[in-house]
N, C-alpha and C positions, 0 to 999 in steps of 0.2 A: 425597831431593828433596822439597821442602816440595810442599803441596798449591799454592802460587798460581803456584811455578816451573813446577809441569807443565801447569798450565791454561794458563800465559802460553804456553809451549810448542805447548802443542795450538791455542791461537788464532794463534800465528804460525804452524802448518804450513798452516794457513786463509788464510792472507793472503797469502804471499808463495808465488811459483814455487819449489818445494821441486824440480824437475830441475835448476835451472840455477845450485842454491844463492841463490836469490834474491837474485841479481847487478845487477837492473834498480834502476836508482837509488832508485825508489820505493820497492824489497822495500827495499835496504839502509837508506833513511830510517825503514821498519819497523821493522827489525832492531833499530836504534841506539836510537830512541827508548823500544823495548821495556824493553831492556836497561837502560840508563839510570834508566827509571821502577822499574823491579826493584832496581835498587842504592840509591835513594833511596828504598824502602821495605825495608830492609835483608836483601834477598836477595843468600846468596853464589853467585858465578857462578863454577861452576869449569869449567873447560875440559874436564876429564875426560868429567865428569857431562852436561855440555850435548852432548857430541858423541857420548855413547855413546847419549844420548835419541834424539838425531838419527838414527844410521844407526837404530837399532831403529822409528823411525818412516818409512822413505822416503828420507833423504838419501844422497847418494853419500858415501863415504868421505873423500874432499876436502873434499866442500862442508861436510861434518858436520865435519871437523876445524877448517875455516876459521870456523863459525858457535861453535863451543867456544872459541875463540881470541878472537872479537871480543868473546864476550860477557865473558872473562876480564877483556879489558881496559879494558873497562869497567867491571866489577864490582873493577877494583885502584885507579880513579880517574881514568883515563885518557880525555882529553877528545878529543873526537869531533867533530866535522860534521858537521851532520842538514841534507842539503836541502832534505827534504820538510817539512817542523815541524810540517803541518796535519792528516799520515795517519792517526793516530788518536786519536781524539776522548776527551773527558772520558768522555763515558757509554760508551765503552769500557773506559775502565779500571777506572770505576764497577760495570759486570756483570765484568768479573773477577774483581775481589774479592769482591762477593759471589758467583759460583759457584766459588770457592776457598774459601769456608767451609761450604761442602755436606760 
């Protein structure tokens, strides 16, 4: 796992309700938009990898399988539907990267 997939990781267990698999439309506008911005900076998103981060950090079995799955399929080119489009800001993604080159 590259250094900016795990940080992007560790800031989304920050953001969205890691019990409920961050189901509430807001977490999934998270979710998507994360992903997305990670595959347009050419990170690969493997389903394997992102759900076995997942149960090791807090998620349920499901929810970490289901969060490995969406990120695949977006990480294949698989276009998506973001409700929320405004949840995370430039200068988010701006301190990502730079605390991914720490």
């Amino acid at each position: 796992m590259t250094p900016l997939l795990n940080k992007a990781l560790e800031k989304l267990n920050l953001r969205v309700n890691v019990s409920t698999g961050g189901g509430h439309p807001i977490d999934e506008s998270v979710k998507k938009t994360l992903f997305k911005w990670l595959h347009e900076h050419g990170e690969e998103l493997s389903s394997d990898e992102i759900s076995t981060w997942a149960k090791e950090n807090g998620w349920t079995g499901e929810h970490a399988k289901e969060l490995g799955e969406l990120a695949e399929r977006i990480g294949s080119g698989a276009r998506v539907q973001i409700k929320y489009k405004d949840r995370l800001s430039k200068e988010f993604f701006a301190d990502l990267l730079s605390e991914s080159d720490k």
